[in-house]
N, C-alpha and C positions, 0 to 999 in steps of 0.2 A: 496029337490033337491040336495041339499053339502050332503048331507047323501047315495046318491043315487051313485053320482059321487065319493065320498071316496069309495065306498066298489069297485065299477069298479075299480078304481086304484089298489087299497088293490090287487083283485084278478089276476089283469095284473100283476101286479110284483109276486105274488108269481109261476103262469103260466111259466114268462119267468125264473126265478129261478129255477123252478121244469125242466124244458126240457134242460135247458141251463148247469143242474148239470146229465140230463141222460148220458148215455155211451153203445155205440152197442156192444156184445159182438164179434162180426165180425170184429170191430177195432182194437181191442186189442191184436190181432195176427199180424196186420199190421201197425200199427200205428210207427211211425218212432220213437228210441230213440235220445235221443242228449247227447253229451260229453259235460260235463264241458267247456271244453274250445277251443271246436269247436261251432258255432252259426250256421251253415248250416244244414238244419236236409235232409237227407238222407232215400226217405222209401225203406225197403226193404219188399215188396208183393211178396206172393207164388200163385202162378194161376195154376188152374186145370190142369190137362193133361190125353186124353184122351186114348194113347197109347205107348206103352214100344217101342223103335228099339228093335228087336231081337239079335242086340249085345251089347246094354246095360246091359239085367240083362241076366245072362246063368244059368240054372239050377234051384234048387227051389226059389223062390221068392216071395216079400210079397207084399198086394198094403196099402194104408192107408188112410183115409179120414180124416178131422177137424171136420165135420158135421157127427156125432152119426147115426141121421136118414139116411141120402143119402143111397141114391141106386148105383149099382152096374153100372149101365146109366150114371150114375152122374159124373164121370171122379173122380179122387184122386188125393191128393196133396204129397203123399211121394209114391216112389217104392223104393225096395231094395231088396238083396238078403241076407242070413243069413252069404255069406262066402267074401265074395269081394267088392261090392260099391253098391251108395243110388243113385237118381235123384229125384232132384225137381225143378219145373219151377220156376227162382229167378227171377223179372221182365221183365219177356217174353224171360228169355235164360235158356234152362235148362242144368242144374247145375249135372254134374258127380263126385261123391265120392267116395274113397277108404277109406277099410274101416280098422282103424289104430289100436282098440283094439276094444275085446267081455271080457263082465264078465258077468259068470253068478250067480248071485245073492242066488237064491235059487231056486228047481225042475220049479216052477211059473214063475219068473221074471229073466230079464236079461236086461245088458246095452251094447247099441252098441256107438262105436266113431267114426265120418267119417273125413277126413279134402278131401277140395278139395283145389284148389290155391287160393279162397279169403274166405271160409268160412270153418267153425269145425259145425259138427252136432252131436249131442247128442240124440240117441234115447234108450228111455227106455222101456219094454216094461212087458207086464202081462200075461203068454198064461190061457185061458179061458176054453179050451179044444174046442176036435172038432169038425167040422160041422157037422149034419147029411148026411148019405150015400154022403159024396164027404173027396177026401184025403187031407182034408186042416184046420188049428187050426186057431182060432177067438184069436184075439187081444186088447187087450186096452192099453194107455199109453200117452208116451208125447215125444214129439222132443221140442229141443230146436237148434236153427239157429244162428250162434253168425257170426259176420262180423271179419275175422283176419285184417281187414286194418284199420278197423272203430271201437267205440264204438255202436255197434249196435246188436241188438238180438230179435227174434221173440219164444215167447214160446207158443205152442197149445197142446192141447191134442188130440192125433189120437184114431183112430179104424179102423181094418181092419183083413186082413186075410194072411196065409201065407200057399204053397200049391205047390207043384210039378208038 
């Protein structure tokens, strides 16, 4: 019977151990940082968005998703355009960027920098080449989201597309 009840224990603790050490990978894009020597944590979450105003992005334009798989239904978490500013929904307000320097890397790759008045974005990006029969190139890469007031940043890797 003690034999029976030690191995129950045994397995409870390694159980709550084992889940208590997992981590979503859907966190870790929103999971709030904290400063040294601020104690308050602060999240800052990026929420879908289902559609662009037509005078946010003007001329050709890219959208982006966090999620590889999603579908085109699915709404996206970055828009932008290749020559003037980004939006992204930052805790249910979305967020306009101008966009402050392009380098391009090599014929592949290139980095964009956005600052809007509380946040600098960093998008980098990989063109893949393009879609079939539509005038638009496939993407992969990474934004990075940094707080200009706060110690705080969200880094994810996107995919999307960019298209006239």
């Amino acid at each position: 019977m003690k034999l029976t009840t030690l191995l129950f224990t045994f397995s409870m603790m390694l159980l709550l151990t084992y889940t208590a050490c997992q981590t979503n990978a859907s966190d870790q894009t929103q999971k709030p940082t904290q400063d040294s020597n601020d104690n308050n944590l602060v999240d800052i979450k990026i929420s879908k968005m289902e559609t662009i105003g037509e005078d946010n992005l003007i001329g050709c334009s890219c959208i982006f998703r966090v999620d590889s798989t999603a579908k085109e239904t699915d709404g996206f978490e970055l828009a932008m355009n290749l020559s003037s500013n980004a939006l992204i929904n930052i805790n249910g307000e979305t967020v306009v960027f101008t966009l402050e320097n392009t380098k391009e890397i090599d014929k592949k790759n290139s980095k964009y920098q956005f600052k809007s008045e509380k946040y600098n974005l960093t998008v980098d990006l990989e063109n893949l080449g393009g879609l079939p029969g539509k005038e638009s190139e496939q993407f992969k890469g990474s934004m990075l989201l940094e707080s200009n007031l706060e110690s705080k940043a969200i880094f994810a890797k996107i995919y999307g597309y960019c298209g006239c």
